[in-house]
N, C-alpha and C positions, 0 to 999 in steps of 0.2 A: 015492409022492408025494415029491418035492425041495422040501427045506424051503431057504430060500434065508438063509444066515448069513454076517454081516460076512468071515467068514474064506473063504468061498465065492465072494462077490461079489470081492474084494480078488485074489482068486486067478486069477478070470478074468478082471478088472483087469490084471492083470500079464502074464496072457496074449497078452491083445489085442493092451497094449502092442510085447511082445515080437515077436510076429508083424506088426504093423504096422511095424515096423524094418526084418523083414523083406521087407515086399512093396516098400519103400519102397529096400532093398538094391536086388531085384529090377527095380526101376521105373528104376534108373538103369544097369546092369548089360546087361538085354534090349536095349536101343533100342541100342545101341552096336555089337553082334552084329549085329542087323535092317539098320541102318546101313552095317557093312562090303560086308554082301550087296548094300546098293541099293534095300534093301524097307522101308526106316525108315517115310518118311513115309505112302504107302500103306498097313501094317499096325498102324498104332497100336500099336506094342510098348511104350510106356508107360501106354497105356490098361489094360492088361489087368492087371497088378500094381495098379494103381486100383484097378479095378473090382473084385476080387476080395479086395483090402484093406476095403475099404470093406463089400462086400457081407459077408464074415465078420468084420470088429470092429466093426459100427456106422458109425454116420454120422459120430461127433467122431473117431473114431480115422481115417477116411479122407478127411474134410476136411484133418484136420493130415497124415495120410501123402500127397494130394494135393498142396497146397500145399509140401512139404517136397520132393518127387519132383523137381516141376519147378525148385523153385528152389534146390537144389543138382545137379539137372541141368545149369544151368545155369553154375552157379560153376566146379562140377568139371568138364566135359567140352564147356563152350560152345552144348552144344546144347541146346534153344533156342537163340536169341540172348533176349539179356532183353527188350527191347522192339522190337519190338511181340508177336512173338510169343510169348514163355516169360510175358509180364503173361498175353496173353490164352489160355495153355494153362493156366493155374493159375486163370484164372475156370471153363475147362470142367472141368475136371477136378476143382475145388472142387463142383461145382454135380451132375457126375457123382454124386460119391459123397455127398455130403448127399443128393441125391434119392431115388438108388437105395437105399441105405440108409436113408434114412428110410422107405421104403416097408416093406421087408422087415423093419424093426420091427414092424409090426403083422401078419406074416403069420406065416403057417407056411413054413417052407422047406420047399419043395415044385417041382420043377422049371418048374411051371407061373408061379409066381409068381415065382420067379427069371429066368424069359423076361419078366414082364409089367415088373418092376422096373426091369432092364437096359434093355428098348425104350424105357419113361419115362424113364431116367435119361441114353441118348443122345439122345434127343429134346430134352431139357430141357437137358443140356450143348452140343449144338450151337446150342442158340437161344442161351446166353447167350454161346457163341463169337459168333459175329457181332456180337449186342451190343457184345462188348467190343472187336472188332476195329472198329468205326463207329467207339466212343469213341476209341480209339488212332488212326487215322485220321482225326479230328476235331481232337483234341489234338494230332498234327504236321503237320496243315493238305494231310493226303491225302485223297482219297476212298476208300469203300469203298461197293460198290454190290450190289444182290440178284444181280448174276449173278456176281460176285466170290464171296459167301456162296455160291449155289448149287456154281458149279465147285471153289473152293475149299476147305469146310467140309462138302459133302455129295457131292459126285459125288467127287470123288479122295481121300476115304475109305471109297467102300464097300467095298473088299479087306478093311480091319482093320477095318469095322460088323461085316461075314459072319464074322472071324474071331472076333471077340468075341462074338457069337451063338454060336455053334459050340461054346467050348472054355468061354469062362467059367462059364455055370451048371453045366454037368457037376463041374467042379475046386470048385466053393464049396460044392453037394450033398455030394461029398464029403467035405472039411473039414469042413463042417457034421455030416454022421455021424460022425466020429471025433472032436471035439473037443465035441460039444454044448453047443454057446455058447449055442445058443435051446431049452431044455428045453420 
């Protein structure tokens, strides 16, 4: 039995932190690589330090490493552009990791539930993408319409859906045994 003490908690507190720095490294670092090759937008290469942030430090730590990804993504290296699209990747990718992690709070990590997390947590971040790309398109007086949302939000990212299926719960399974953050 793990008895759970201030200095225990505080400890994987700091870890989280820590490694949230890192994915958040990561998050800006990947897509630039992705990018040279021509594969950026197709493979979500900043989704996946997300998601994997998020999935192993909780939901606050990869809301704020979410949030923080894209918009010094954006400072540093322009991509994004900030509006419209770097506002409305920092809604999905906030909404990504709140979700997805919020779920796998209440599970056991377990590869099964790492698949069920991930699939709710793109489902739920591509809804709030289009949401928020209506409102940015409302707000500078564009349209944005359901086959806009479908071609562009669902169909020309399913290379990086599949690759994020594929690699993410395997890598968070692991951390997850080597770090036991969810005793």
């Amino acid at each position: 039995m793990i008895t759970r003490t201030k200095e225990n908690v505080q400890s994987k507190t700091i870890q989280k932190a820590v490694l949230c720095v890192l994915f958040i490294a990561a998050g800006l670092v990947l897509p630039m690589g992705f990018h040279r090759l021509g594969l950026g937008t197709a493979f979500l290469p900043m989704h996946i330090p997300v998601f994997i942030g998020a999935l192993v430090c909780g939901p606050w730590f990869g809301v704020i490493g979410a949030l923080c990804t894209v918009s010094l993504s954006c400072v540093l290296t322009g991509m994004p552009p900030v509006f419209p699209v770097g506002v409305c990747m920092m809604v999905e990718l906030a909404v990504y990791a709140g979700v997805s992690a919020g779920i796998m709070e209440r599970r056991k990590y377990r590869i099964s539930s790492l698949y069920m997390a991930l699939a709710t947590g793109i489902v739920a971040g591509r809804i709030a993408n289009g949401l928020a790309n209506a409102a940015a398109a409302a707000f500078s007086g564009g349209q944005y319409s359901l086959s806009s949302f479908w071609e562009g939000t669902v169909v020309a990212t399913v290379p990086g859906t599949i690759l994020l299926l594929c690699i993410v719960p395997g890598i968070v399974y692991v951390i997850e045994r080597v770090l036991k953050f969810h005793d």
